[in-house]
VEXDREN-2710 file (C-alpha; in Angstrom, 1 decimal):
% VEXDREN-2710
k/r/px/py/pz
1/UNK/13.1/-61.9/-26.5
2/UNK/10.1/-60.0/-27.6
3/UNK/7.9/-63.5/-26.9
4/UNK/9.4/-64.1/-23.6
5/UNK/7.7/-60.4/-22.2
6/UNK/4.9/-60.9/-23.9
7/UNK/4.6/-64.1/-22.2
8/UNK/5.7/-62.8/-18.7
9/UNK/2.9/-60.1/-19.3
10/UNK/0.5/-62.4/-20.0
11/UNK/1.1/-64.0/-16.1
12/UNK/1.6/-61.0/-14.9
13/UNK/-1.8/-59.8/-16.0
14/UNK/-3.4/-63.4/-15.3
15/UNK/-2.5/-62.7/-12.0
16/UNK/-4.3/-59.7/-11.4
17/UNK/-7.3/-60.9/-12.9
18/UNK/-7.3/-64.1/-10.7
19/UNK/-7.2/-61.3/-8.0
20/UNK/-10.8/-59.8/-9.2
21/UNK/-12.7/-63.1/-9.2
22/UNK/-13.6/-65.9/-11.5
23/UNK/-15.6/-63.7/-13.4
24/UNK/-12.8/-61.5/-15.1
25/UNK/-11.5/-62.5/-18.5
26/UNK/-8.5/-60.7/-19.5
27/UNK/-7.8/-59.9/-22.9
28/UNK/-4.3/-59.5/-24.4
29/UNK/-3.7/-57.9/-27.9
30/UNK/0.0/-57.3/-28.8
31/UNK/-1.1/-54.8/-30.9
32/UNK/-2.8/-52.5/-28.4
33/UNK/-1.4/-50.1/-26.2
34/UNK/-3.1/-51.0/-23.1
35/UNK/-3.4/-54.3/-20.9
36/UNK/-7.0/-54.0/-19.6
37/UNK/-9.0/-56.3/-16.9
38/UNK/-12.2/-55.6/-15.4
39/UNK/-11.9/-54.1/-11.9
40/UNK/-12.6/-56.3/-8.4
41/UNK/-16.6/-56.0/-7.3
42/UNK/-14.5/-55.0/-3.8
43/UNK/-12.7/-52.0/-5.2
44/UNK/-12.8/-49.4/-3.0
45/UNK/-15.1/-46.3/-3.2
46/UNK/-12.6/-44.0/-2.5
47/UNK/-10.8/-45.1/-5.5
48/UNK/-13.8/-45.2/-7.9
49/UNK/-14.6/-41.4/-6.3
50/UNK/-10.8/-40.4/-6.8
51/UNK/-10.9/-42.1/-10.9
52/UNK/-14.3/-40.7/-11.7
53/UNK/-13.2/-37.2/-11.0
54/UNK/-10.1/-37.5/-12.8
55/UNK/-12.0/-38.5/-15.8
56/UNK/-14.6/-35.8/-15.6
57/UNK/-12.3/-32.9/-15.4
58/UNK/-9.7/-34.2/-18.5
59/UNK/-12.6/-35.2/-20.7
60/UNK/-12.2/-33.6/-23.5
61/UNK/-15.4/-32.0/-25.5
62/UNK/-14.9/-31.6/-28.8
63/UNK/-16.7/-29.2/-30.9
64/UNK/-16.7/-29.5/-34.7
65/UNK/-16.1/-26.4/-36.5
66/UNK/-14.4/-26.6/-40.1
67/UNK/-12.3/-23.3/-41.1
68/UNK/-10.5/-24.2/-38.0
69/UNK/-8.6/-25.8/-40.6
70/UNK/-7.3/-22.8/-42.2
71/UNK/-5.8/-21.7/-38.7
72/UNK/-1.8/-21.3/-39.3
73/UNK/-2.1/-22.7/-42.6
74/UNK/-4.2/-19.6/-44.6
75/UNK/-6.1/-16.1/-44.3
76/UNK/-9.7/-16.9/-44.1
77/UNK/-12.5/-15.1/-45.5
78/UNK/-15.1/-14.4/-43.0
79/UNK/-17.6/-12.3/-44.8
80/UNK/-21.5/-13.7/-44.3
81/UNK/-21.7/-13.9/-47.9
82/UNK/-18.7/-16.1/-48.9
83/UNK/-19.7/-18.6/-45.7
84/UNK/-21.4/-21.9/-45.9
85/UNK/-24.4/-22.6/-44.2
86/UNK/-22.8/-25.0/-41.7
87/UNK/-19.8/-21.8/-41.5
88/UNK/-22.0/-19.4/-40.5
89/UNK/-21.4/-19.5/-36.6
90/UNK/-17.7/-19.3/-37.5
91/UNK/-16.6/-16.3/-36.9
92/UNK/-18.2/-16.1/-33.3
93/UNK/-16.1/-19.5/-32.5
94/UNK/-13.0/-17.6/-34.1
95/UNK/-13.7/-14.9/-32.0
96/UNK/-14.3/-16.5/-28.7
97/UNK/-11.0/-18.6/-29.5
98/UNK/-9.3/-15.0/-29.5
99/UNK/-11.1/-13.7/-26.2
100/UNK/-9.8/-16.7/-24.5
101/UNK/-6.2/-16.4/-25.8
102/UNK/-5.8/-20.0/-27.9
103/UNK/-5.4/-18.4/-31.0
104/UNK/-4.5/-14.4/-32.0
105/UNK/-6.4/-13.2/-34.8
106/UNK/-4.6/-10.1/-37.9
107/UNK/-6.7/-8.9/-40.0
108/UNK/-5.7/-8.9/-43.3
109/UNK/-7.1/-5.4/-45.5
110/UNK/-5.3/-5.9/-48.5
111/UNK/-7.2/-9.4/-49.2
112/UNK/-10.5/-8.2/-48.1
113/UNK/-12.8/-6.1/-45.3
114/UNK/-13.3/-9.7/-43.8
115/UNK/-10.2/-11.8/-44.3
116/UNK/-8.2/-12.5/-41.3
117/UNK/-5.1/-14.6/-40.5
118/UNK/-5.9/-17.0/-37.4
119/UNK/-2.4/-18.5/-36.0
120/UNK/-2.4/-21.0/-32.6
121/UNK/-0.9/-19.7/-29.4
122/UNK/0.7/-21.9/-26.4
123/UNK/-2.9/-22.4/-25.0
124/UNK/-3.6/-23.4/-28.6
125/UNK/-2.6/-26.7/-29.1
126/UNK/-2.5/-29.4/-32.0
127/UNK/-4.2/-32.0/-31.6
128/UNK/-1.9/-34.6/-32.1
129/UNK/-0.2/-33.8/-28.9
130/UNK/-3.1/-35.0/-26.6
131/UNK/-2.4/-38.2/-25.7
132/UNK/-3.8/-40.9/-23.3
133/UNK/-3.7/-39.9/-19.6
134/UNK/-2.4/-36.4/-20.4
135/UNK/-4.2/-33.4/-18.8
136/UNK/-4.1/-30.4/-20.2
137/UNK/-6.1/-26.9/-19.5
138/UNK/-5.4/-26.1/-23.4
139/UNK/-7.9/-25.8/-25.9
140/UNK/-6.7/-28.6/-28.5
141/UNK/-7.2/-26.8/-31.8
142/UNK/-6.8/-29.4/-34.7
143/UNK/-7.7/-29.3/-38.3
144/UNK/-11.7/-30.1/-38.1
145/UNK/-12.3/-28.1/-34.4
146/UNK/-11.2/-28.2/-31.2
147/UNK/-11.3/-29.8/-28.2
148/UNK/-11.1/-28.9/-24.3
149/UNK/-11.3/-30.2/-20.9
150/UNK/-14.8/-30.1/-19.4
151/UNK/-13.6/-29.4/-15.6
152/UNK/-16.8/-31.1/-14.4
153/UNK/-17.0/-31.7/-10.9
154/UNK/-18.3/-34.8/-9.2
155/UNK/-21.3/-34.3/-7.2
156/UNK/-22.3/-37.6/-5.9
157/UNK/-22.2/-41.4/-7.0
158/UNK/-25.5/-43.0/-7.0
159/UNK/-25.2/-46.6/-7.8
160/UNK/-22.2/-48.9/-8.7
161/UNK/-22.7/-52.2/-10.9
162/UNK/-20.1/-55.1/-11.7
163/UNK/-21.9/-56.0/-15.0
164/UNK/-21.8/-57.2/-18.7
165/UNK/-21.8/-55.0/-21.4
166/UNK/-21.7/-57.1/-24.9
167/UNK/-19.1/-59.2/-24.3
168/UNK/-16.9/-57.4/-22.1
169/UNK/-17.3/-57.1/-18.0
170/UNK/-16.9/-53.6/-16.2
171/UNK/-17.4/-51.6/-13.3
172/UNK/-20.7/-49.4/-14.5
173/UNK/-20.8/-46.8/-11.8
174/UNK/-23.6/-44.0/-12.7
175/UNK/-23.2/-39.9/-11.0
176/UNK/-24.3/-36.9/-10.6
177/UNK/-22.3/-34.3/-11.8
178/UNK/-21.9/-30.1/-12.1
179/UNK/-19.7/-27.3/-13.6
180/UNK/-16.6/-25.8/-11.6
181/UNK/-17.0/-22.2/-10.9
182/UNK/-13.6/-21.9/-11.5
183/UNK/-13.2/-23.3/-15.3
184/UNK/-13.3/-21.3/-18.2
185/UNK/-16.6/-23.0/-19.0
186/UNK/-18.5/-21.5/-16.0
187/UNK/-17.3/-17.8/-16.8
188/UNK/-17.6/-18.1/-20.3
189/UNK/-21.6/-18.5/-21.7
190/UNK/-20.6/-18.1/-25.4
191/UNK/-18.2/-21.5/-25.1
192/UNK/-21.3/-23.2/-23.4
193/UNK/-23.5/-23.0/-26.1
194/UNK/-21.0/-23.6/-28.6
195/UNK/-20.6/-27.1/-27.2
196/UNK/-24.4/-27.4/-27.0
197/UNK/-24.8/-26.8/-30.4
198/UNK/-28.3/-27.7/-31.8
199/UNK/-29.5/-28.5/-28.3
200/UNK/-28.9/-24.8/-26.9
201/UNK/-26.6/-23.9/-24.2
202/UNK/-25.2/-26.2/-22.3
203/UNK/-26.8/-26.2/-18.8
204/UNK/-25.0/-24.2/-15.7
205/UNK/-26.6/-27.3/-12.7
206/UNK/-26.0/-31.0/-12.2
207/UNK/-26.3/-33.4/-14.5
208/UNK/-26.3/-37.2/-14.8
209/UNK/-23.8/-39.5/-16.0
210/UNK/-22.3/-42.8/-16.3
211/UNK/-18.8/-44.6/-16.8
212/UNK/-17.6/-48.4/-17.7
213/UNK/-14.7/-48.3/-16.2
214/UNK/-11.7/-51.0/-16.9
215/UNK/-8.6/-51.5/-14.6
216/UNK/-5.9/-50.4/-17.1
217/UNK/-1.9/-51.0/-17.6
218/UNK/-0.6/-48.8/-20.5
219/UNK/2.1/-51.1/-21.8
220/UNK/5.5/-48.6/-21.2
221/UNK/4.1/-48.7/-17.6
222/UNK/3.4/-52.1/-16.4
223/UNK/4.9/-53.7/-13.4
224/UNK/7.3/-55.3/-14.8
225/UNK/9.0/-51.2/-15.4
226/UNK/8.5/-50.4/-12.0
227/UNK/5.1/-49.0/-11.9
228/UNK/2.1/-49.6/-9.8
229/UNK/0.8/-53.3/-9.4
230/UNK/-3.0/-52.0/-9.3
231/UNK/-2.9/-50.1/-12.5
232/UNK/-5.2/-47.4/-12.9
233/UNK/-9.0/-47.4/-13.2
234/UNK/-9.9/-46.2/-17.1
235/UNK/-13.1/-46.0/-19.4
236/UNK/-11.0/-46.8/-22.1
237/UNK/-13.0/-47.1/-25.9
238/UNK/-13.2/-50.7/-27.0
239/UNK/-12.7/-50.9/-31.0
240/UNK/-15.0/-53.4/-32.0
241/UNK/-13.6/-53.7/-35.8
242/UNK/-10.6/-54.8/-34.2
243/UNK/-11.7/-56.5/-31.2
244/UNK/-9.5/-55.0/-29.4
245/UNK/-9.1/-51.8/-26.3
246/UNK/-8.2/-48.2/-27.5
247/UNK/-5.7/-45.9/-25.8
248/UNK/-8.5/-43.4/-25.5
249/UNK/-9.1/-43.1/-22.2
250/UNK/-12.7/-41.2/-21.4
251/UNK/-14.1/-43.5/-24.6
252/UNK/-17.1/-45.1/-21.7
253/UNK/-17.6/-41.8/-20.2
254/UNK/-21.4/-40.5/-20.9
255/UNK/-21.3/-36.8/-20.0
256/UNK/-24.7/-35.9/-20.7
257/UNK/-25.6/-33.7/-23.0
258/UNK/-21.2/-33.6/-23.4
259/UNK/-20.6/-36.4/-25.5
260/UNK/-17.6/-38.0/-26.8
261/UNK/-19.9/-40.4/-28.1
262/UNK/-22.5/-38.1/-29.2
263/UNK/-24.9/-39.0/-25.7
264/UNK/-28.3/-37.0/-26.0
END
């Protein structure tokens, strides 16, 4: 039974990429989570515009910050003295964290004049429960940082390419793009230039970007269970180790200087 679907989705997804031109090359892993073909040089704009924005305002920036780890787990000692050098901007994230309501913060006297105990809220979190497609206006705290939407807004598209990449075809479409007043990034300077980092805060106008994009089937959602026969328009991470597509949706986003995959 399980080879007869597999075979079915193999036509069903040979069918679709007939539909985008000779070009397309569909590859099928039973292994990975998604079905992915290169989108049709004729998809609509409206369509890329509507995708793009989606993926802009779930991407999720990541910022690495280590004694994250001891949230709900242990007190942790916060005094300048005890702290690494790479720790010593730590209690600012903490503290920001707090402001924002993602974590609540005790302190903790009888272990030290700079020992708290850091514990997740609702807003707060783990990690493990993001998962592909989901949007979320949490902060993702896991054990080695945390993670939150950008809320970028799309400004304008400036060019669109049906291209090679490697060995792989996608829609390359390149943007401009700018905060949302309304995100917690906007009224919040101190989360800014925490996601900056070493480059400084990160800046308030528009900036570029670009996105491979791959029409995508997660595999619980083909057509053959009812959903959608167009699938959904992705920049899902291709694992080269494994030749083979990721779940991980924003993976060909480039939000300059945001970066999933650390774009300068």
């Amino acid at each position: 039974m399980r080879k007869y679907v597999a075979v079915i989705l193999k036509v069903c997804v040979a069918i679709a990429a007939a539909a985008c031109g000779s070009s397309c090359v569909t590859g099928i892993d039973d292994q990975t989570q998604i079905i992915a073909v290169p989108p049709s040089p004729s998809t609509p704009q409206t369509e890329i515009t509507a995708a793009i924005q989606d993926l802009i305002s779930t991407y999720p920036v990541c910022i690495h910050m280590p004694l994250f780890r001891a949230v709900d787990v242990r007190p942790v000692n916060l005094d300048p003295a005890k702290l690494r050098l790479d720790e010593e901007d730590a209690e600012a994230a903490f503290d920001v964290m707090v402001r924002l309501g993602y974590m609540t913060k005790v302190p903790r006297p009888d272990l030290g004049n700079h020992v708290f105990e850091f514990k997740r809220t609702q807003l707060g979190t783990d990690a493990e429960k993001l998962r592909a497609g989901e949007s979320t206006d949490s902060a993702i705290l896991g054990s080695g940082g945390f993670c939150m939407p950008a809320r970028r807004k799309l400004v304008e598209i400036k060019s669109i390419d049906n291209s090679k990449v490697a060995d792989s075809r996608y829609l390359i479409v390149d943007f401009i793009h700018t905060e949302d007043p309304a995100s917690v990034w906007a009224q919040n300077p101190d989360l800014r230039r925490m996601a900056g980092g070493e480059h400084g805060q990160v800046a308030p106008g528009p900036l570029v970007g670009r996105v491979l994009m791959q029409r995508v089937w997660l595999r619980d959602k083909h057509p053959l269970k009812g959903a959608p026969d167009s699938g959904e328009l992705w920049a899902p991470n291709y694992d080269h180790i494994h030749n083979r597509w990721t779940d991980i949706r924003w993976g060909g986003v480039n939000l300059r200087p945001w970066g999933l995959n650390d774009a300068k």
